[in-house]
N, C-alpha and C positions, 0 to 999 in steps of 0.2 A: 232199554228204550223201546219205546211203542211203535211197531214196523207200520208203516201205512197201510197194510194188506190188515192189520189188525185193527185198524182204527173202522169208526162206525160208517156205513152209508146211508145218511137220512135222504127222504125224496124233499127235494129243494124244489123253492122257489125264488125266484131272482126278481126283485119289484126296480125295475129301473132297466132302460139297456141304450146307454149312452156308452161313451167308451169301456171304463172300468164295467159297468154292468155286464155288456156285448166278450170282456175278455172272462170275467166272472163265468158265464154260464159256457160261452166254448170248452173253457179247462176244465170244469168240474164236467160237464158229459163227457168228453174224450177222456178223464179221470172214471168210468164206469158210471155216473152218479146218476138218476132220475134230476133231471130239471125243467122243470113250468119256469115261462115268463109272461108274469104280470104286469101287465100295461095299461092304458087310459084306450080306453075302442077308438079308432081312427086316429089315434099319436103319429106324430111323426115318425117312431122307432118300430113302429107294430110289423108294418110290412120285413122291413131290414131282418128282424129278428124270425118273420115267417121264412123269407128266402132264406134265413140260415137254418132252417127243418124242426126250429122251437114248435109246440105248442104253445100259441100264445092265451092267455084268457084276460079279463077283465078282472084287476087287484083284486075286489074281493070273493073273488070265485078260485082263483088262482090259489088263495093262500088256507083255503078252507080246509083242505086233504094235506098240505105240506108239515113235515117234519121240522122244515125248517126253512124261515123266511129272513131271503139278506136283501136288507134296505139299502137301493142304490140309486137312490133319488138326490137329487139337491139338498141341502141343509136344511133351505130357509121353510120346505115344503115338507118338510119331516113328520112334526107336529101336527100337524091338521090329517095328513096321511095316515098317521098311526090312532090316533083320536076317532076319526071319521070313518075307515076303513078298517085297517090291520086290527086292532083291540075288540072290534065286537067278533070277528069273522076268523080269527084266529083259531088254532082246535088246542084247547085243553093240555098243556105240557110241551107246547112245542117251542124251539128254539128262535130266538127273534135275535137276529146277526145286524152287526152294523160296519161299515169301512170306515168310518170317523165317528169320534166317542160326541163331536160337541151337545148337543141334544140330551144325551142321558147324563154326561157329566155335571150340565149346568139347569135342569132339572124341566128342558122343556119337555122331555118325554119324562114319564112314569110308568114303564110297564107294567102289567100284569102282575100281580104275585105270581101265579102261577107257571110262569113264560121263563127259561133259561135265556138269559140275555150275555151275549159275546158277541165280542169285535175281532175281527183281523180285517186288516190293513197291510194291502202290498206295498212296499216302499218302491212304488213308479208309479206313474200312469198304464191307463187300458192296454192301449197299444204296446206297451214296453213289455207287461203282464202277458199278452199272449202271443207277442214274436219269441219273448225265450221262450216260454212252454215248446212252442210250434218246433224248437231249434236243440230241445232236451234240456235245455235250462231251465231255471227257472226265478224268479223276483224274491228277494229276502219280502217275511211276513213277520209283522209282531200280530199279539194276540190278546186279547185280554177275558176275563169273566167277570163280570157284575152280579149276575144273579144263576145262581147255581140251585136251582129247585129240584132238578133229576138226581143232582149227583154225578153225571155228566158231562156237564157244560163243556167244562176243557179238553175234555176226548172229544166234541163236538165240533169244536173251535179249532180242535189241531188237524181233525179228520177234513175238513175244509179249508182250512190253509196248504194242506199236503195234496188235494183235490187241486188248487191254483196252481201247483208248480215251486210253491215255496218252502217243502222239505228237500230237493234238490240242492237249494242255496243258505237260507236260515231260517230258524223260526225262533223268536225270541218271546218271552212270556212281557206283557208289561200291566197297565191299568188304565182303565180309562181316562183316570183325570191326566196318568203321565204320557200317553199318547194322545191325548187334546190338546195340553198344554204345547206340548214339546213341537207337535204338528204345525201349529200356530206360529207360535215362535219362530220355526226353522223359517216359515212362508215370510212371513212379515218382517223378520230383520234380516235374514241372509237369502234364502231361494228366489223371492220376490222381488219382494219390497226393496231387500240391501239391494241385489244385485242389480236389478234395473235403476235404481237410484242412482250408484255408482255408476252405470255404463254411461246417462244421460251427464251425469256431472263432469265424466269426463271428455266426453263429448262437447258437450258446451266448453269444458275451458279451452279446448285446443282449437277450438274454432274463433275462440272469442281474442284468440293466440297469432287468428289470420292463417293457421293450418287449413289448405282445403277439406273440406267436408267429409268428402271421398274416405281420403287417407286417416281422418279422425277417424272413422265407421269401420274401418280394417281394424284399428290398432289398438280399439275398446270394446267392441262387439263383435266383429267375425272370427278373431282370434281367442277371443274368452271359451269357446268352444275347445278350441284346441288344448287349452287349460283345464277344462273342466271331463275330459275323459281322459286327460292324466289322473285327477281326484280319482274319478272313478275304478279305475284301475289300481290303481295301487297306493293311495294318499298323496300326502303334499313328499311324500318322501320321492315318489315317482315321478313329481313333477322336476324337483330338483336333479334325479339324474339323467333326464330329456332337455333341459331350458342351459341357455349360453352362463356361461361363470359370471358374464355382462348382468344379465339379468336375474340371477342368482346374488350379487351383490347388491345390485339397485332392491330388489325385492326384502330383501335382509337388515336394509340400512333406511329404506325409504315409506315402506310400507305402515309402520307405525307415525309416518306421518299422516296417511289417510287414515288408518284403525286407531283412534289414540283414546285417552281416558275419558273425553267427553264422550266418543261413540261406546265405550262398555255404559257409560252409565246409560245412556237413549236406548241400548239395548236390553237394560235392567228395568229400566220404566217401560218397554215392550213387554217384558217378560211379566210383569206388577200387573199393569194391565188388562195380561191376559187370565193368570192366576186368581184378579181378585173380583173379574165380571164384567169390568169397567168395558173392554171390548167386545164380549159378546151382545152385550144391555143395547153398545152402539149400534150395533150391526141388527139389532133383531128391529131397534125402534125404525134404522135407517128403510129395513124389508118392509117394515109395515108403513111409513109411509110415502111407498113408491119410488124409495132409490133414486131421488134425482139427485143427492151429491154425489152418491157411485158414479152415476151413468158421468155425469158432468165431471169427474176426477180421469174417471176411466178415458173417455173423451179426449181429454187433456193427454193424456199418457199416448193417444193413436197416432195425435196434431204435436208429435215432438217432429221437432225438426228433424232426429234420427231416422224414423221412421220413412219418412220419402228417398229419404238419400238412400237406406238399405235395401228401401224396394226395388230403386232402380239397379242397382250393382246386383240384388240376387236376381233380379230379371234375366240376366246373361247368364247365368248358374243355371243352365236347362233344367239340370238331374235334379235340382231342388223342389220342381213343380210335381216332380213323380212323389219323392220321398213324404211330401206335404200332403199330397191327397191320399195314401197309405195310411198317413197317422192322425187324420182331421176326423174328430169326434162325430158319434152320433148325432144327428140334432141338438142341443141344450144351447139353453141360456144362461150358463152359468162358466165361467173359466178354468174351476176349478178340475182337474183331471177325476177326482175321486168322486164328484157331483154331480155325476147326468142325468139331464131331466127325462122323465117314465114318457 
């Protein structure tokens, strides 16, 4: 196996510094690495990323001497960024890195012949990405290669994932289509989509139950936490030997009454979906023009009833308002942890 002291140090450049971006370039300099951050002149991140002792320059100045350029911009701004910018001003052989395959999977990007194109992707967001580093840990990373011109690529792409902090914990090989996909997937029926789905639905029924509000809000969303860094920790196996034999039975005997064969199949037509472009196609017409059923869905999802009632019960939760401004994103306009705008 290839020791990280052996893998290559290309002089990087970091085109984005929203969260993921901001933990991107800390770990790879503190990893030894040369890193430029390229920005838009007067962005809202320029300054953030000067006080953190970056060289910042303007994208295509930035990315003209680099070895290697990792796109950590929003999705939807991908395309026109790499078109516009990165493809004329790029140097002849260099590595063009991405944190999310969508773009190149579904053919809005064409790179270069010329250009090694790899992806890693830390399985967390920014914040997460650089409190383990900070702490000797580190985020499990996959990785992938699309386009291997050097011969390279993959010592390129491991030598930068090991740069993040994530030969520490894993590094898994995969592909772009099966880390788009999968990414997708994971957001839209269970990370997301399922889980804020279920927390409102159960919410609403126990109110609609004449449960106070209050007590709904404890017993579907502030305790789902406490659930969900059992997962983390050790699987569902870890959860069952922390949780009452009470709840161990109910969850065993009951639970396939909420997950049942209608919800695999809505989860198989998520997956169709996403597989055969049908939601990309959605989401790029939806960008172009001007996201008013995002904004007006999203909206919807702020003005849940949930939502007041958890504001006011974490209001008395002091320690909460520290923890939130610690891990509240650079600037961007986009939700996504792995998408922050340059």
């Amino acid at each position: 196996m290839t020791t990280a002291n052996a893998l290559p140090h290309p002089k990087i450049t970091v085109v984005g510094y929203g969260s993921q971006g901001r933990a991107h370039a800390l770990n790879l300099r503190d990893s030894g690495f040369d890193v430029t951050v390229g920005l838009r002149p007067g962005g809202p991140t320029e300054a953030k990323a000067q006080a953190d002792g970056f060289a910042v320059k303007a994208v295509a100045d930035a990315v003209k001497d680099a070895d290697l350029v990792a796109v950590l911009t929003p999705d939807m701004v991908q395309k026109k960024l790499y078109n516009e910018v990165l493809a004329p001003n790029m140097k002849q052989g260099a590595v063009l890195l991405f944190a999310h395959g969508l773009n190149v999977h579904f053919g809005m990007i064409e790179p270069r012949a010329d250009l090694d194109v790899v992806l890693v992707a830390p399985k967390g967001p920014g914040a997460l990405v650089r409190r383990e580093y900070e702490i000797g840990r580190g985020v499990p990373c996959i990785y992938a290669v699309y386009q291997d011109k050097s011969g390279k690529a993959e010592q390129l792409a491991l030598a930068y994932a090991a740069g993040l902090g994530g030969a520490r914990a894993n590094i898994i090989k995969t592909t772009f289509k099966e880390e788009t996909e999968t990414d997708l997937f994971g957001e839209q029926a269970v990370l997301c989509g399922g889980a804020s789905s279920l927390v409102q639905a159960g919410f609403e029924t126990l109110v609609e139950a004449g449960y106070q509000p209050e007590i709904a809000y404890y017993e579907v969303l502030h305790e789902l936490k406490l659930i969900v860094d059992l997962f983390y920790e050790g699987g569902i196996t870890r959860m069952h030997e922390f949780i009452s034999e009470t709840a161990q039975y109910g969850a065993l005997t009951r639970g396939n009454y909420v997950v049942d064969d209608n919800t695999r199949a809505q989860m198989k037509k998520v997956l169709t979906e996403i597989q055969d472009g049908t939601f990309a196609r959605q989401w790029i017409a939806e960008y172009a023009a001007g996201n008013a059923n995002y904004k007006a869905m999203k909206q919807a999802d702020l003005d849940h009833p949930i939502e007041a009632v958890g504001k006011k019960l974490r209001a008395n939760m002091k320690w909460l308002a520290s923890s939130q401004a610690a891990a509240k994103p650079a600037a961007t306009g986009d939700a996504n942890p792995q998408s922050e705008a340059a």
